[in-house]
N, C-alpha and C positions, 0 to 999 in steps of 0.2 A: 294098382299102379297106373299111372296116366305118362304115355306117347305121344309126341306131337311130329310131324312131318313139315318141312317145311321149303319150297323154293328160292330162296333170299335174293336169284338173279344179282350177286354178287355184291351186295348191299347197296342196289343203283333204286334208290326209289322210284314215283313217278313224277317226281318234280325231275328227274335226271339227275339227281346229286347223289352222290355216293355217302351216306351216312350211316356207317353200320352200329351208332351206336342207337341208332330206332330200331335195328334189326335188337340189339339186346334188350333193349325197353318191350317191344314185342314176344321177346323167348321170355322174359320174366312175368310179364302180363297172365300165359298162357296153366303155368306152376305146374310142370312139367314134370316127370322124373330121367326120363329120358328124349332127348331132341334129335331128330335127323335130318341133316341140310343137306339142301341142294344147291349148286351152285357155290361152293362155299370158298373159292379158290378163284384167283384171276386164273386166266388162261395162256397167259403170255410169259415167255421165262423160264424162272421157275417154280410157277402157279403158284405166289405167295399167297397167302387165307388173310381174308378178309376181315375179319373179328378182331377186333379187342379180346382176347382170352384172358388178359389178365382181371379185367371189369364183369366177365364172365363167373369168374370165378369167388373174387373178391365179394359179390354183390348179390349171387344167384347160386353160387356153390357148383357151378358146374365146370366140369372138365372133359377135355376134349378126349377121347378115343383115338390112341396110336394107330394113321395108316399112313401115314405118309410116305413119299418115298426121299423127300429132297430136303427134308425138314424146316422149309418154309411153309410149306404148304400143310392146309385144316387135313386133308385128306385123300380121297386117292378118285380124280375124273372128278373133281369137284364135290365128292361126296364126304359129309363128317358127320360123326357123331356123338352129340355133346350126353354126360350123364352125373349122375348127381353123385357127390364124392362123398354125401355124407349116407347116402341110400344103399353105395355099392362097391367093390373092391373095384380096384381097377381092369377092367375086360380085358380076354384074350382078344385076341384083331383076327383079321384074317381078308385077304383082298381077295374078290371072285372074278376071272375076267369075262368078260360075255361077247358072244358074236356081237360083228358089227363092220360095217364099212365105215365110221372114224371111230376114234379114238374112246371109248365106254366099259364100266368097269364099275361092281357094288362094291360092298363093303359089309362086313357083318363083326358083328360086336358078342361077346361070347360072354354073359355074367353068371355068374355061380349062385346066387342068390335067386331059390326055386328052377334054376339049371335052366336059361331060355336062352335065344337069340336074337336079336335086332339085325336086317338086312337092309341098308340102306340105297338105295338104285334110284337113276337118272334115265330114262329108256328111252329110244332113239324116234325119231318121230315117223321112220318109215313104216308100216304097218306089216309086213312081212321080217322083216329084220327084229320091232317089237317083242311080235310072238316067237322069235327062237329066244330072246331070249328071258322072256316071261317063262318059257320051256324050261332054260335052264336053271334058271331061281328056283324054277317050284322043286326041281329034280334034285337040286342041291340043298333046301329046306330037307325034302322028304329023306334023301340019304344022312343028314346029321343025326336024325331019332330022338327029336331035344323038338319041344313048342318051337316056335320061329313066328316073328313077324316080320311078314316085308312090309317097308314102307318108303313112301317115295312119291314123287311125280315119272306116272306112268304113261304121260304124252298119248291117253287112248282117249278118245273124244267119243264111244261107243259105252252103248249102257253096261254090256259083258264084257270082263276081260277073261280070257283064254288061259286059266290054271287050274285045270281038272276039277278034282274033288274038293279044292281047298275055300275054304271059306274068302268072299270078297266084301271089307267094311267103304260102304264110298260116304263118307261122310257128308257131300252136298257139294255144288257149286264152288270151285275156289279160284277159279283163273274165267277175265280177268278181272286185276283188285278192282277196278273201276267201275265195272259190269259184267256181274258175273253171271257166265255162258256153259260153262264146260267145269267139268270133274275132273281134272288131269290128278288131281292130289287124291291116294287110297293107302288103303291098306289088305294084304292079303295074311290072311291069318292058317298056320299049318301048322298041323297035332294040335296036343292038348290048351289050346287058348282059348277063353270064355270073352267076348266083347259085353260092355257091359255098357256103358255111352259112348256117342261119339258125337261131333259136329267143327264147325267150322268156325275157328275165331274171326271175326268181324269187326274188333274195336278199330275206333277211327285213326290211331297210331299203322295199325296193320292192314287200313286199307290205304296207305301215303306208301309204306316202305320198300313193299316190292310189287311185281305186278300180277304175284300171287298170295292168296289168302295161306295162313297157315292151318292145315289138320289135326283134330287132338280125337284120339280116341282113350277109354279107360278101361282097364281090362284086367283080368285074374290068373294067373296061372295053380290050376289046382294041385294039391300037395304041397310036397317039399322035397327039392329036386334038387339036388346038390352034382349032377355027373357034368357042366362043363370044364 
C-alpha cells in the first residue's frame, strides 16, 4: 500500500493564488491509497475545506475521512484524510486532542482491511510544546495495539525526532517547494509496519502548488488483521 502526506497550505500556491484544483492534479500524480493533509481547511469561520471532493472523488476515487465537526470543513485543525473507496470500507474516525497553547488536534483514521491506522497531525512549531505532543501520539499509537502510522508535517527542523522506540521514515527535503532546506514532512511508523520505499514527489505541478513538497512512502502491514 502506498501513503502520501501532504501540506497543501490551504491550496495558496506560490504564485499566491488559491488553486486547489493543482492541489488534486498533484494527489492524483502521487497514486496513492491513502492521503493525509495538512492544512486542508481555511481557518476563519467555519473552517470550510478547501478541495473540490467532488473531482476528488469523480476522478481519483478518493473520499474524504469523517472528522469534522461543523460540516464544512475537510477535517478537524486543518487536518483530513483522503482514502481510496474502491481499496477500503469506509474508516472509523476518531479526533485526538494534543497539548498546546493554540488551537491543535490529529486525527486518526481506523481501516479494517489488515486492521491498521492512519494518524494524521500538524505540530506546533514551539519545540517544547512539539515534544509533549509527539509524547502523546506515540503513547496513543502504542495504547491502540493495531500497526499505526503517523504521518504529517512535524515542524522539527532536527535530524531526530523524540518518539522512543518507534521507527522514524524522513523521506528527504520537502519544505521549501522552491528550495528545499528542511524535512518538516515524515512519518513515524508503530508495531507491526514494514517501510518498504519512500521519497519525496518533486514534479514540477507539486513544486508551484504549495510551499511544500508532498511525502509518499510504501509499505506492508504483515498478516491479516481484521480487529479495527
Amino acid at each position: 500500500m502506498r501513503i502520501a502526506s501532504y501540506n497543501i497550505r490551504k491550496a495558496v500556491g506560490l504564485d499566491w493564488r488559491r488553486d486547489p484544483h493543482r492541489i488534486v492534479d498533484v494527489i492524483g500524480e502521487m497514486d496513492a491509497d491513502i492521503v493525509v493533509l495538512q492544512e486542508a481547511d481555511k481557518r476563519l469561520g467555519q473552517r470550510p475545506g478547501v478541495l473540490p471532493l467532488d473531482r476528488l472523488r469523480d476522478e481519483h476515487g478518493f473520499i474524504l475521512a469523517r472528522h469534522s465537526l461543523t460540516g464544512q470543513s475537510h477535517g478537524w485543525h486543518g487536518n483530513a484524510i483522503l482514502y481510496r473507496a474502491g481499496r477500503f470500507r469506509p474508516p472509523g474516525t476518531e479526533r485526538i486532542p494534543l497539548p498546546a497553547r493554540e488551537p491543535r488536534g490529529a486525527i486518526a483514521a481506523h481501516f479494517d482491511v489488515n486492521g491498521f491506522a492512519v494518524v494524521g497531525a500538524h505540530l506546533a512549531l514551539t519545540t517544547g510544546i512539539r515534544k509533549q505532543q509527539l509524547h502523546a501520539l506515540c503513547a496513543h499509537a502504542g495504547n491502540s495495539g493495531i500497526p499505526t502510522i503517523i504521518a504529517g508535517d512535524f515542524n522539527h527542523w532536527g535530524r531526530q525526532l523524540p518518539v522512543g522506540g518507534h521507527e522514524v521514515i524522513t523521506p528527504g527535503l520537502s519544505f521549501h517547494a522552491s528550495r528545499r532546506v528542511a524535512a518538516l514532512d515524515r512519518f513515524v511508523l508503530c508495531g507491526d509496519v514494514t517501510a518498504l520505499t519512500f521519497g519525496v514527489h518533486t514534479s514540477l505541478k507539486a513544486r508551484r502548488a504549495s510551499d511544500h513538497l508532498p511525502v509518499v512512502l510504501d509499505f506492508d502491514i504483515p498478516g491479516d488483521r481484521r480487529t479495527c
